[in-house]
N, CA, C and O atoms as a CHARMM CRD file, in Angstrom:
* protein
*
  348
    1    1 UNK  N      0.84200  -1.17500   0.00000 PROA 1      0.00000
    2    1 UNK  CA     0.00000   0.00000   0.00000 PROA 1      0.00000
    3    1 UNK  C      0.89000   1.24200   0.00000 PROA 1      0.00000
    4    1 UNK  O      1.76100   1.43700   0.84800 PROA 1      0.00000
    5    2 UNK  N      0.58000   2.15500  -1.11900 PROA 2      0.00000
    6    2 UNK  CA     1.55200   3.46700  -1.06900 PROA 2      0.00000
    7    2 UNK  C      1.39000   4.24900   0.35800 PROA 2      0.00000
    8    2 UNK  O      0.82900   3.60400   1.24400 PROA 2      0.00000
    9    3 UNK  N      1.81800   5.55100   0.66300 PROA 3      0.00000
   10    3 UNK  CA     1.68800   5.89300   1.49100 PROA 3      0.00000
   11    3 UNK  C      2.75000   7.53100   1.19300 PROA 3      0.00000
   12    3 UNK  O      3.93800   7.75700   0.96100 PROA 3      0.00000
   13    4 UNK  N      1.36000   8.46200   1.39000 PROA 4      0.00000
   14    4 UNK  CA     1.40700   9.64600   0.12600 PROA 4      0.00000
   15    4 UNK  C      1.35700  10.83500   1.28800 PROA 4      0.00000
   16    4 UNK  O      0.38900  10.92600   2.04200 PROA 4      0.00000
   17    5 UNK  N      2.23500  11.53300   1.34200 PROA 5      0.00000
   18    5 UNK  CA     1.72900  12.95600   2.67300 PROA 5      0.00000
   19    5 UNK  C      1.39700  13.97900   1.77400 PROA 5      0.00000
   20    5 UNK  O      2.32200  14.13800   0.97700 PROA 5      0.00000
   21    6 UNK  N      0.55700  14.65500   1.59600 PROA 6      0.00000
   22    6 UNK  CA     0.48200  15.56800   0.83600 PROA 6      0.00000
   23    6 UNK  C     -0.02700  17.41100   1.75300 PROA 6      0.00000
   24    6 UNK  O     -0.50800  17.71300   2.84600 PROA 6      0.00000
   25    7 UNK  N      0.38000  18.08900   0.67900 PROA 7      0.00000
   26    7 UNK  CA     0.61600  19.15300   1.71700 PROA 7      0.00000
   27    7 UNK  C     -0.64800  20.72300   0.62200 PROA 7      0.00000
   28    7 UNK  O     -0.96700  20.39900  -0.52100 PROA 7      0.00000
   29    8 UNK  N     -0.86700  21.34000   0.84600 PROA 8      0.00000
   30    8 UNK  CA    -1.79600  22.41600   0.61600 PROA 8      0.00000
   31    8 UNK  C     -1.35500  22.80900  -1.14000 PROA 8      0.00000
   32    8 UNK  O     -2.09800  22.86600  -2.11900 PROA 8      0.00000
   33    9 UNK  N     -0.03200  23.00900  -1.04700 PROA 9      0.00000
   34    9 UNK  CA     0.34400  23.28100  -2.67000 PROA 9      0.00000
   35    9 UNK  C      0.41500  22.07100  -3.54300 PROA 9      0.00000
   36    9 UNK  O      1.23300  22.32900  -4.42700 PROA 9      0.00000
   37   10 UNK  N     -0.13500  20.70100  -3.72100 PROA 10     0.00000
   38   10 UNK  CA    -0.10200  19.80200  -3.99800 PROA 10     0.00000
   39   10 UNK  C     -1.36900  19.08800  -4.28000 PROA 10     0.00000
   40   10 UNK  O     -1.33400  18.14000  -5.06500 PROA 10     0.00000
   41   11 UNK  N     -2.67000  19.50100  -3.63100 PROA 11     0.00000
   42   11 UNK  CA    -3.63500  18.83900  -3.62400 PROA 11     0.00000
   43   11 UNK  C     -4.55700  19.41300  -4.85000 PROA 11     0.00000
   44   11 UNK  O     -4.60500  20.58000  -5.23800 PROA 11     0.00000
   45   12 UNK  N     -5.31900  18.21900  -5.38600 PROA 12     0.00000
   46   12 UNK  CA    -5.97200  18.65700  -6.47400 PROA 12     0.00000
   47   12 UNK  C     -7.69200  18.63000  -5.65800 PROA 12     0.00000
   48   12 UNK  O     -7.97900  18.42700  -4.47900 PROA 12     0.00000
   49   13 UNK  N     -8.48200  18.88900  -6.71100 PROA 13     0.00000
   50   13 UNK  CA   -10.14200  18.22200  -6.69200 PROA 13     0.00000
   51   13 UNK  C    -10.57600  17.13000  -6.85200 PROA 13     0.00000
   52   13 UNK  O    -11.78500  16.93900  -6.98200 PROA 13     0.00000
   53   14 UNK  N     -9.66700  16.14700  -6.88000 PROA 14     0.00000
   54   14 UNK  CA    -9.81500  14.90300  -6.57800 PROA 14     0.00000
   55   14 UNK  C     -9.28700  14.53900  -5.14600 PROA 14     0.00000
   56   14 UNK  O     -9.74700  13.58500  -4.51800 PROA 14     0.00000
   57   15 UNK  N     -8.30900  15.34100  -4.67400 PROA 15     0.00000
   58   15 UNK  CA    -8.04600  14.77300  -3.02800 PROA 15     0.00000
   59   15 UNK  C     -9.21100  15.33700  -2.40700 PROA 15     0.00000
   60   15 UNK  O     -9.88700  14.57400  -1.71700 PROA 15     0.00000
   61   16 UNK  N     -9.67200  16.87900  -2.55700 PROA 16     0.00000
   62   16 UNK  CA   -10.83800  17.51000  -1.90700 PROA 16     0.00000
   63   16 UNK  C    -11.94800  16.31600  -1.64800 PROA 16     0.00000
   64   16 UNK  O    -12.20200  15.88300  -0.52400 PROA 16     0.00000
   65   17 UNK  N    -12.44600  15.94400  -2.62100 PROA 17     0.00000
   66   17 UNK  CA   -13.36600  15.22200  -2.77100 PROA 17     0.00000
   67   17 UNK  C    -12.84800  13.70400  -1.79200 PROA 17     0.00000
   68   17 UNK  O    -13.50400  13.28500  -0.83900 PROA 17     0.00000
   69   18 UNK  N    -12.07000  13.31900  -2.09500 PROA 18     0.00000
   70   18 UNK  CA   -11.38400  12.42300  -0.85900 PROA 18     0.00000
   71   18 UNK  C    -11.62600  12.68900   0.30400 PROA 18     0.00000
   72   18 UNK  O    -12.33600  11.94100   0.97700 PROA 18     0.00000
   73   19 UNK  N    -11.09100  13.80700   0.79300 PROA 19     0.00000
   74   19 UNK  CA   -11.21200  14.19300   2.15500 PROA 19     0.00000
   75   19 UNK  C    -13.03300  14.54700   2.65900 PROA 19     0.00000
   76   19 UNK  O    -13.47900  14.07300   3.70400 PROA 19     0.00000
   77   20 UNK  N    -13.89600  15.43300   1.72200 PROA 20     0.00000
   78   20 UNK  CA   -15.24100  15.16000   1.87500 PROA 20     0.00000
   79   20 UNK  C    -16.21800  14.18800   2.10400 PROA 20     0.00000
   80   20 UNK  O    -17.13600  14.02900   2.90800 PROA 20     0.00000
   81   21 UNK  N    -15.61000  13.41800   0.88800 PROA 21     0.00000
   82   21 UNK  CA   -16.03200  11.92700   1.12800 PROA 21     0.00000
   83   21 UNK  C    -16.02900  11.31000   2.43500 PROA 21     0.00000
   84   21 UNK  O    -17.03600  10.71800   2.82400 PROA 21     0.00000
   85   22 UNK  N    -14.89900  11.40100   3.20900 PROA 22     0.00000
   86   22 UNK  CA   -14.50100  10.37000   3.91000 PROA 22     0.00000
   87   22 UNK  C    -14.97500  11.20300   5.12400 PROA 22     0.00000
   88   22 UNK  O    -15.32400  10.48800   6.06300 PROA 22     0.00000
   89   23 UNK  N    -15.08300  12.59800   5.35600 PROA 23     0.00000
   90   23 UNK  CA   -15.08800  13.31000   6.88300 PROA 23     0.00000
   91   23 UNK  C    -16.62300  13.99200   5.72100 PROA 23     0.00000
   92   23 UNK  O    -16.42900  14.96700   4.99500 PROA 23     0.00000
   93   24 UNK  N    -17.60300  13.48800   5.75100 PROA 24     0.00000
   94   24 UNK  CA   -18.72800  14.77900   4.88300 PROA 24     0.00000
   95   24 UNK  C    -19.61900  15.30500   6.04600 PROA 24     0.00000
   96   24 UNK  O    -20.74500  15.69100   5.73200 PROA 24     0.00000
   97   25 UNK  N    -19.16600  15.37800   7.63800 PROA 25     0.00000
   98   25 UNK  CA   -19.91500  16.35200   8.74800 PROA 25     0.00000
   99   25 UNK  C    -18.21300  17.13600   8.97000 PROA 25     0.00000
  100   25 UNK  O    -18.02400  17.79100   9.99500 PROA 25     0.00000
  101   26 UNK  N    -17.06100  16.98100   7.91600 PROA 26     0.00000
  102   26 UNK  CA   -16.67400  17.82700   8.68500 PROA 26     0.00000
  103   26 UNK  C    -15.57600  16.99500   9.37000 PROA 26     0.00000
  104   26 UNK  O    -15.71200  15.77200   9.35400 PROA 26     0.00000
  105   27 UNK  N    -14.22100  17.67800  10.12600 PROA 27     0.00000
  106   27 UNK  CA   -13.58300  16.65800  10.88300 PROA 27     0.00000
  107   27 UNK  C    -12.82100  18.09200  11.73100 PROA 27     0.00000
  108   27 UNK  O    -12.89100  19.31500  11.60700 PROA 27     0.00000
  109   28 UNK  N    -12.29800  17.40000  12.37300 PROA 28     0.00000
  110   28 UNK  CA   -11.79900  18.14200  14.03400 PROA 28     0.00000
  111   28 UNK  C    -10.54900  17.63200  14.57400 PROA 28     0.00000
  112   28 UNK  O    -10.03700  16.66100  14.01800 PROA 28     0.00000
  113   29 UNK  N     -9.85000  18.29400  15.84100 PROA 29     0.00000
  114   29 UNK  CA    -8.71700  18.09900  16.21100 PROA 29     0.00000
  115   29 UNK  C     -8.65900  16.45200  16.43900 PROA 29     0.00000
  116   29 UNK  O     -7.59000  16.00500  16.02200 PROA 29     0.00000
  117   30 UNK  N     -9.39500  15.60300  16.90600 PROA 30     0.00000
  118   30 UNK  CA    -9.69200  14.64400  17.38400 PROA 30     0.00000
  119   30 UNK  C     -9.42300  13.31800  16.10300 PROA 30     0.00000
  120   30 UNK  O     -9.45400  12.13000  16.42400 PROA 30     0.00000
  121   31 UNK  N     -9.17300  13.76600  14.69800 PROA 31     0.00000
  122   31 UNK  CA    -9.34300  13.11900  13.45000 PROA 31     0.00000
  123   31 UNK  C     -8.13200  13.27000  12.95100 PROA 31     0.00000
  124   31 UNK  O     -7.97500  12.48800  12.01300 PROA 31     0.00000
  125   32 UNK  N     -7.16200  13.95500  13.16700 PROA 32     0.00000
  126   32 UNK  CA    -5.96900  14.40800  13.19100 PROA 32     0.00000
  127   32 UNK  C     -4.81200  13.34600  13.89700 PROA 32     0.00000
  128   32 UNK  O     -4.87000  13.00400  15.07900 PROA 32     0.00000
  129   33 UNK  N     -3.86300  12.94300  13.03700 PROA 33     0.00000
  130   33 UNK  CA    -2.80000  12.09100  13.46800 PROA 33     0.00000
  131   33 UNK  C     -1.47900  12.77800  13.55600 PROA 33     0.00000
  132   33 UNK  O     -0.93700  13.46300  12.68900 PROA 33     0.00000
  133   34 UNK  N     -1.02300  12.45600  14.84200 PROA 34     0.00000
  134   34 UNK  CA     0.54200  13.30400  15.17000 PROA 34     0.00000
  135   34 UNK  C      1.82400  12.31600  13.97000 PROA 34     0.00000
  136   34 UNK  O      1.96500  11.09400  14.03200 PROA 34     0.00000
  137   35 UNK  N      2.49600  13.11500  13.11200 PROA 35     0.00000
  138   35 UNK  CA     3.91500  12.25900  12.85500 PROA 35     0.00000
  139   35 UNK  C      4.87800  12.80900  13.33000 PROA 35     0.00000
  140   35 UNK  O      5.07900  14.02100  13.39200 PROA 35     0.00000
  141   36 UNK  N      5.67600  11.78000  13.77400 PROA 36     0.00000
  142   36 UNK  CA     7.29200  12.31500  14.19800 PROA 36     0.00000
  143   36 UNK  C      7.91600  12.29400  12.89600 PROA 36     0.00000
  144   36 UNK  O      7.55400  11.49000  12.03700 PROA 36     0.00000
  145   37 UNK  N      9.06200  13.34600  12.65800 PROA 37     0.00000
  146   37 UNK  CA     9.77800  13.49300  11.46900 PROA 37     0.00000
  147   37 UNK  C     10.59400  13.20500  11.82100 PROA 37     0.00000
  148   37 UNK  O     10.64500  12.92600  13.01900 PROA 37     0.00000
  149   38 UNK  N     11.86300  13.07800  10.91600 PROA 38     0.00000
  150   38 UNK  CA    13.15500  12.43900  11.48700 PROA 38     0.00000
  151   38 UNK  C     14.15000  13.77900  12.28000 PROA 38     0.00000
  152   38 UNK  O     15.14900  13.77800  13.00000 PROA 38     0.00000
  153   39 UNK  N     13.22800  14.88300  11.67700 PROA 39     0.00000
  154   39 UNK  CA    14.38600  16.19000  11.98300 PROA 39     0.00000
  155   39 UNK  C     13.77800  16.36800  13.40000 PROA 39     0.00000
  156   39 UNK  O     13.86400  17.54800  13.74000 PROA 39     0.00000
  157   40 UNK  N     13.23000  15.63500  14.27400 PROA 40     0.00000
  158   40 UNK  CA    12.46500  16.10700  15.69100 PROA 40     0.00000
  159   40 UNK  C     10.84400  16.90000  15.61200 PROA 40     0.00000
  160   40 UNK  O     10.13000  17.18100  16.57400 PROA 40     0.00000
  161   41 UNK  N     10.59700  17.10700  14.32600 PROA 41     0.00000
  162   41 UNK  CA     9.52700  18.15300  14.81200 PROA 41     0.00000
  163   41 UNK  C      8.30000  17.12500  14.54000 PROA 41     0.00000
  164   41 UNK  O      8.35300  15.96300  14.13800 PROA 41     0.00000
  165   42 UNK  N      7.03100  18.02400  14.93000 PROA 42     0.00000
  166   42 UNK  CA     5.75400  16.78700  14.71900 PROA 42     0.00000
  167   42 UNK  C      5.24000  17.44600  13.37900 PROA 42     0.00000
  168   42 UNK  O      5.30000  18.63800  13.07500 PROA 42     0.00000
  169   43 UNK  N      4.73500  16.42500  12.66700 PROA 43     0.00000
  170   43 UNK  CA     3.31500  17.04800  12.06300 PROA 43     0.00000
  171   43 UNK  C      2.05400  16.49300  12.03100 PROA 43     0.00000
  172   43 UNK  O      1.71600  15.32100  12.19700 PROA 43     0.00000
  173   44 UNK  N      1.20600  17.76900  11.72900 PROA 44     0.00000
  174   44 UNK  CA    -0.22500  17.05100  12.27500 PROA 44     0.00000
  175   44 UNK  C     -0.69800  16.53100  10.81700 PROA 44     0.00000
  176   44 UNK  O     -0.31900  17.08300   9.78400 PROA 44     0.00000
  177   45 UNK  N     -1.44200  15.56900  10.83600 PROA 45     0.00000
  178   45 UNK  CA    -1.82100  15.19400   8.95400 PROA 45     0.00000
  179   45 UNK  C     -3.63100  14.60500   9.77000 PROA 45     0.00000
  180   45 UNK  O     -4.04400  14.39800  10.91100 PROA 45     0.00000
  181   46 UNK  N     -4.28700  14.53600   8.16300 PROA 46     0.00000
  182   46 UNK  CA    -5.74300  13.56800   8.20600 PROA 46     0.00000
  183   46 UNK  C     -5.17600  12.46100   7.51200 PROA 46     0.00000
  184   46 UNK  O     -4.23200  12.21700   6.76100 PROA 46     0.00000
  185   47 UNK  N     -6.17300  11.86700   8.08800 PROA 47     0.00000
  186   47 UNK  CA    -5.46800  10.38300   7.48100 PROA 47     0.00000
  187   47 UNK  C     -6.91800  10.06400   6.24700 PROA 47     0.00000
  188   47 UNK  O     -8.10600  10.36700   6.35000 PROA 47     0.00000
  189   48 UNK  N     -6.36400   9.53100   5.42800 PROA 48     0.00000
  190   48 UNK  CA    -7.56000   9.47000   4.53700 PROA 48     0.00000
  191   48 UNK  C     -6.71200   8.08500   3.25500 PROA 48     0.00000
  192   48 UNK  O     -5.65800   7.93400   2.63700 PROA 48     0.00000
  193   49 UNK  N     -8.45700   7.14200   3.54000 PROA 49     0.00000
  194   49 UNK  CA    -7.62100   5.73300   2.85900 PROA 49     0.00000
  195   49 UNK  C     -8.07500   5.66600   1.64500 PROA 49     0.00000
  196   49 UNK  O     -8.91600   6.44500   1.19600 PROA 49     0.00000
  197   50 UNK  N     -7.54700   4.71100   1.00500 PROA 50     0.00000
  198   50 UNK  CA    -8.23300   4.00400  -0.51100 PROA 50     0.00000
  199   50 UNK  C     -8.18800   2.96300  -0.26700 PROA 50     0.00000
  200   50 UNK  O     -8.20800   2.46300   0.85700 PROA 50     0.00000
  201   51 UNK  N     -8.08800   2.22100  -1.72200 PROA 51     0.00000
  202   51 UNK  CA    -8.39300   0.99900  -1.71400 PROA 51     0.00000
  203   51 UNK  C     -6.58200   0.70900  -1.42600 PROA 51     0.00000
  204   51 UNK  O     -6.11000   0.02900  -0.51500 PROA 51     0.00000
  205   52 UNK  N     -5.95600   1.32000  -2.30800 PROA 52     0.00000
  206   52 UNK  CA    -4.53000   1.18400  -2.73200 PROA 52     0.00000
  207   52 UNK  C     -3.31300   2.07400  -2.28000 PROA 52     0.00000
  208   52 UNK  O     -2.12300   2.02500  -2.59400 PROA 52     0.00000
  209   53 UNK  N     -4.43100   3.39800  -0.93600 PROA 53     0.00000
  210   53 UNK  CA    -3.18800   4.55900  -0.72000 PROA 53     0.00000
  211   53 UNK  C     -3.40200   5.01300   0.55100 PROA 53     0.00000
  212   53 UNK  O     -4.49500   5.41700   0.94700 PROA 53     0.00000
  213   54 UNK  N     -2.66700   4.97600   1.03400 PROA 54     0.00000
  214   54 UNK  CA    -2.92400   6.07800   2.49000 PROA 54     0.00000
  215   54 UNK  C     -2.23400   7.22000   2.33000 PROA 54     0.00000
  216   54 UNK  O     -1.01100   7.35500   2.29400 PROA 54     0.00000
  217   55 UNK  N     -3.39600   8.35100   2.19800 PROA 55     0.00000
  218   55 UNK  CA    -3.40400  10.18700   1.67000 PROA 55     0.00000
  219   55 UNK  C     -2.83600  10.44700   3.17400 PROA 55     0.00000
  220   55 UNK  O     -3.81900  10.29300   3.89800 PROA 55     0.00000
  221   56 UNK  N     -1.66100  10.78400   4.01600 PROA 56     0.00000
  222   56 UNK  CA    -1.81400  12.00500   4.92200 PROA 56     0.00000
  223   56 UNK  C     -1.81600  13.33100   4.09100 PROA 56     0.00000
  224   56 UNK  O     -1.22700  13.69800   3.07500 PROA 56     0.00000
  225   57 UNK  N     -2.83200  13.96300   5.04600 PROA 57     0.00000
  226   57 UNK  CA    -3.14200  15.54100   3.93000 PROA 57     0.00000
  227   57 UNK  C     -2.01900  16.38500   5.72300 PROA 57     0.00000
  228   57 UNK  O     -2.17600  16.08800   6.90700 PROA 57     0.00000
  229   58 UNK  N     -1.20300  17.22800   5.20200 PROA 58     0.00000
  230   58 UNK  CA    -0.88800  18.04600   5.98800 PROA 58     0.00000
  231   58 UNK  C     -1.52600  19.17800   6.62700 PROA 58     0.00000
  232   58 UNK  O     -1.64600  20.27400   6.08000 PROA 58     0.00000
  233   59 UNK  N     -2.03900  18.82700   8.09700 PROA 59     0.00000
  234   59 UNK  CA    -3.08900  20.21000   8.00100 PROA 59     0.00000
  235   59 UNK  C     -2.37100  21.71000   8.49500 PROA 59     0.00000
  236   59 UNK  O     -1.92800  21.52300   9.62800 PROA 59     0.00000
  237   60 UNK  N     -2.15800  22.82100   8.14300 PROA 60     0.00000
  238   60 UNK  CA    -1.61900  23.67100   8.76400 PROA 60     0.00000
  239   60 UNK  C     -2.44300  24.81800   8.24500 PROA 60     0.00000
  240   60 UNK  O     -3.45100  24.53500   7.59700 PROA 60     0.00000
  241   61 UNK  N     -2.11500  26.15200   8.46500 PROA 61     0.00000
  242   61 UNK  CA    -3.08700  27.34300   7.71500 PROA 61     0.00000
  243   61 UNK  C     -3.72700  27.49700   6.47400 PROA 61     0.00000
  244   61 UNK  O     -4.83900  27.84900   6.08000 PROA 61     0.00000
  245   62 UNK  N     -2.45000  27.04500   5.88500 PROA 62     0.00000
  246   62 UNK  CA    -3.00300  26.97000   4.71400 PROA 62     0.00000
  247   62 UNK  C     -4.19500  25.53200   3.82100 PROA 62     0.00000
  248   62 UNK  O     -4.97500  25.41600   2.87500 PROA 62     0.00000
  249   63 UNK  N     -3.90400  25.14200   4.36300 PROA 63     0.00000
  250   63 UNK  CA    -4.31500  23.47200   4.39900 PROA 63     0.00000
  251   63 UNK  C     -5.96400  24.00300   4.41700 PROA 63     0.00000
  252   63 UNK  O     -6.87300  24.04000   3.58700 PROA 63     0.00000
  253   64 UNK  N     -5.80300  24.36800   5.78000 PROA 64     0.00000
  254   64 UNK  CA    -7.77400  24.75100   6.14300 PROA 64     0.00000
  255   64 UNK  C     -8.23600  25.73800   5.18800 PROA 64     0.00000
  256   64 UNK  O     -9.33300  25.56100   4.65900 PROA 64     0.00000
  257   65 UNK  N     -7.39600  26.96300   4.84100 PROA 65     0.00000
  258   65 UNK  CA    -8.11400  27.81700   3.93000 PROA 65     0.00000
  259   65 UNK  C     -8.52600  27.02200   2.89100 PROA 65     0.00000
  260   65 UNK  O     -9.72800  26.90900   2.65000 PROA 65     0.00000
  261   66 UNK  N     -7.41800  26.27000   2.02900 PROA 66     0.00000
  262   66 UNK  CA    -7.90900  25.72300   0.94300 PROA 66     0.00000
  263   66 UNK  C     -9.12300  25.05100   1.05800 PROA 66     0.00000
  264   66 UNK  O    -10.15000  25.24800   0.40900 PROA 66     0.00000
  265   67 UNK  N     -8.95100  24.38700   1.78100 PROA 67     0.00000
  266   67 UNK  CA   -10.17300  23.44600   2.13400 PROA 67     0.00000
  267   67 UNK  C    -11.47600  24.24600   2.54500 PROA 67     0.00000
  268   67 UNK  O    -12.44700  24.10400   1.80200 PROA 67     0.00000
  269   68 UNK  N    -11.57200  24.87200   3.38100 PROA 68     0.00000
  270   68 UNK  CA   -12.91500  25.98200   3.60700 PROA 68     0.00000
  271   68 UNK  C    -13.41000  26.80000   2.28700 PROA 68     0.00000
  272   68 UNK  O    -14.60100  26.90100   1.99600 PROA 68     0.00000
  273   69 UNK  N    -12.11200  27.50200   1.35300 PROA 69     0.00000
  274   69 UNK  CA   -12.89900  27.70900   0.48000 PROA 69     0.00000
  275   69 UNK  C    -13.60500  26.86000  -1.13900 PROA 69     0.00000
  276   69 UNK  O    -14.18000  27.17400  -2.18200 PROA 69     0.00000
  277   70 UNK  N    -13.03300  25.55000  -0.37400 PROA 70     0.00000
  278   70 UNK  CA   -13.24100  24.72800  -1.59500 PROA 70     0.00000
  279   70 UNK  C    -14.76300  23.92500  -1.27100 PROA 70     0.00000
  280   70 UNK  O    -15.49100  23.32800  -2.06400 PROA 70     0.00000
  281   71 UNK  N    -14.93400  24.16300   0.22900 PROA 71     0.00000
  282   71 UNK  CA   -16.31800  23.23200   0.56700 PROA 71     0.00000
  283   71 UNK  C    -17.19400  24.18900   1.14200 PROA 71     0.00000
  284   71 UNK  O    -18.34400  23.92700   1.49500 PROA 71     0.00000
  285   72 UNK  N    -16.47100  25.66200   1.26300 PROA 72     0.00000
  286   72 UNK  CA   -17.51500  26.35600   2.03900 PROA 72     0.00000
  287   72 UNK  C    -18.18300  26.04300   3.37700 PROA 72     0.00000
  288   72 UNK  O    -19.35400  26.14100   3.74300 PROA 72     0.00000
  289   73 UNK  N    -16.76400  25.52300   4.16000 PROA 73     0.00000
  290   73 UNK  CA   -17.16300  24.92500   5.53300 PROA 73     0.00000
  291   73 UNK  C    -16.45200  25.86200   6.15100 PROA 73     0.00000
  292   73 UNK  O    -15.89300  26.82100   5.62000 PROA 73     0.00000
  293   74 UNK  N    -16.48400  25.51700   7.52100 PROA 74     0.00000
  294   74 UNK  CA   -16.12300  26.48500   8.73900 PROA 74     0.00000
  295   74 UNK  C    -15.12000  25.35900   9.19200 PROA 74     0.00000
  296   74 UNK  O    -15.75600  24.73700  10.04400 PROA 74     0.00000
  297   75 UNK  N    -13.79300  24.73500   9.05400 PROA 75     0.00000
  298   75 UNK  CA   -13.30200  24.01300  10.13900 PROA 75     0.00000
  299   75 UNK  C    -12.41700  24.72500  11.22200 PROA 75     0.00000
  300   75 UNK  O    -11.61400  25.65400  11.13000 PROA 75     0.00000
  301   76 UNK  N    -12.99100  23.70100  12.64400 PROA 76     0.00000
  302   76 UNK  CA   -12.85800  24.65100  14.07400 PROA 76     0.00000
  303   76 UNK  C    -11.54700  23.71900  14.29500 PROA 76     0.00000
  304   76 UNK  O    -11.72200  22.84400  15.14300 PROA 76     0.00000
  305   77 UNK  N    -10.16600  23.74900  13.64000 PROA 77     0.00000
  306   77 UNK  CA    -8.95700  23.34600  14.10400 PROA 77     0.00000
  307   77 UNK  C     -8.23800  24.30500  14.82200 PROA 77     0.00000
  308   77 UNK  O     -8.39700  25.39800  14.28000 PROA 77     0.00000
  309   78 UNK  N     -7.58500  24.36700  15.71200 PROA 78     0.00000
  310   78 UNK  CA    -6.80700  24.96900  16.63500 PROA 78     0.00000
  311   78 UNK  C     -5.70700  25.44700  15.82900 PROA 78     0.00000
  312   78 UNK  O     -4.75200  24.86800  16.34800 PROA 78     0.00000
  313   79 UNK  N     -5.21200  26.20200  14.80700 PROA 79     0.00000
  314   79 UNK  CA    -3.77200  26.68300  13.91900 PROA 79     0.00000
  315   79 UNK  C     -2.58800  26.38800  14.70300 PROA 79     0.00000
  316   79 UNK  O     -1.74800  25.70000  14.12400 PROA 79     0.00000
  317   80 UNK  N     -2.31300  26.78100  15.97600 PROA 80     0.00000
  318   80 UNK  CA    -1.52800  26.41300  16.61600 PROA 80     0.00000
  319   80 UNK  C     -1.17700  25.16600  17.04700 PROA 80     0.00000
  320   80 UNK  O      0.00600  25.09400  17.38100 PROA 80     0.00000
  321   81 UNK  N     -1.88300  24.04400  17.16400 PROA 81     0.00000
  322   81 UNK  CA    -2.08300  23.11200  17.15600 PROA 81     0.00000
  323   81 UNK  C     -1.38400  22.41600  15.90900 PROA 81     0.00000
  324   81 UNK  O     -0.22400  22.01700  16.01800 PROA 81     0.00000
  325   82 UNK  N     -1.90400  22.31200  15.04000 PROA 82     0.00000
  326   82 UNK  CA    -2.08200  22.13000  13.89300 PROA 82     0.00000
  327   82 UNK  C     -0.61500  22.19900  12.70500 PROA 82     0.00000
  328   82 UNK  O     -0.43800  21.29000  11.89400 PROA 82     0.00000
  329   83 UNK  N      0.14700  23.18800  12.78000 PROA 83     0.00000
  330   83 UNK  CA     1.65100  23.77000  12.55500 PROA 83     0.00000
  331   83 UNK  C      2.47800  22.41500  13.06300 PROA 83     0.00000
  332   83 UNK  O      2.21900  21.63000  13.97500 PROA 83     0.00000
  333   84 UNK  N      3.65200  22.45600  12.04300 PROA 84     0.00000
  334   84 UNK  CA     4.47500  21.96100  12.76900 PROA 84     0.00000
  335   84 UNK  C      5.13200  22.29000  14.03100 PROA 84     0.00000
  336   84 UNK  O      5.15600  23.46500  14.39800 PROA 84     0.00000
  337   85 UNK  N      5.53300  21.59900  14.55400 PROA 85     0.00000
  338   85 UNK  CA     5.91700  22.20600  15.99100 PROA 85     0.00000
  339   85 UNK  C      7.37000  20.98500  16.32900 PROA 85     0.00000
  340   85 UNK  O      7.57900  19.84300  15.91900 PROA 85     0.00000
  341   86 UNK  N      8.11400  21.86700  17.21800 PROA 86     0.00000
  342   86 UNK  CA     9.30900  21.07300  17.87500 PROA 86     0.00000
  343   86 UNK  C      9.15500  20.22400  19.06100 PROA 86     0.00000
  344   86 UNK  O      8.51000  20.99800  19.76800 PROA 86     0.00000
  345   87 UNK  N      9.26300  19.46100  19.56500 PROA 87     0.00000
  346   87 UNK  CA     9.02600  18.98000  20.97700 PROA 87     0.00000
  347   87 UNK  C      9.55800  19.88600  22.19600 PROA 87     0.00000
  348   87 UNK  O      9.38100  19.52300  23.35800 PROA 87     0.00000
């Protein structure tokens, strides 16, 4: 099974629709998976499957704009949260 991180400048209208599909009320801090990178820092990703791929979508500022103005949703993620961050 591939295994794909994808990040805000990368995603088409076919991942959108992925991520709708799979979260369509919407998704929250709680849906969100921590990765450790090798350089120490975390990132936060959605996890989103196929038949054949596991999508992490990177969520950070930009991540949600795209996404809010592509579904015309409100998502209530924490930005700070959300950013990469150092331990």
């Amino acid at each position: 099974m591939n295994r794909i991180i994808k990040n805000y400048t990368n995603i088409t209208e076919k991942h959108i629709a992925l991520i709708t599909d799979s979260y369509p009320e919407g998704f929250g801090d709680d849906d969100l998976t921590t990765l450790s990178m090798p350089d120490g820092k975390y990132l936060r990703c959605l996890e989103v499957r196929t038949e054949d791929t596991i999508y992490l979508f990177r969520i950070d500022s930009e991540m949600i704009e795209k996404l809010e103005e592509a579904t015309d949703s409100d998502f209530g993620i924490d930005l700070d949260e959300a950013e990469i961050s150092e331990e």
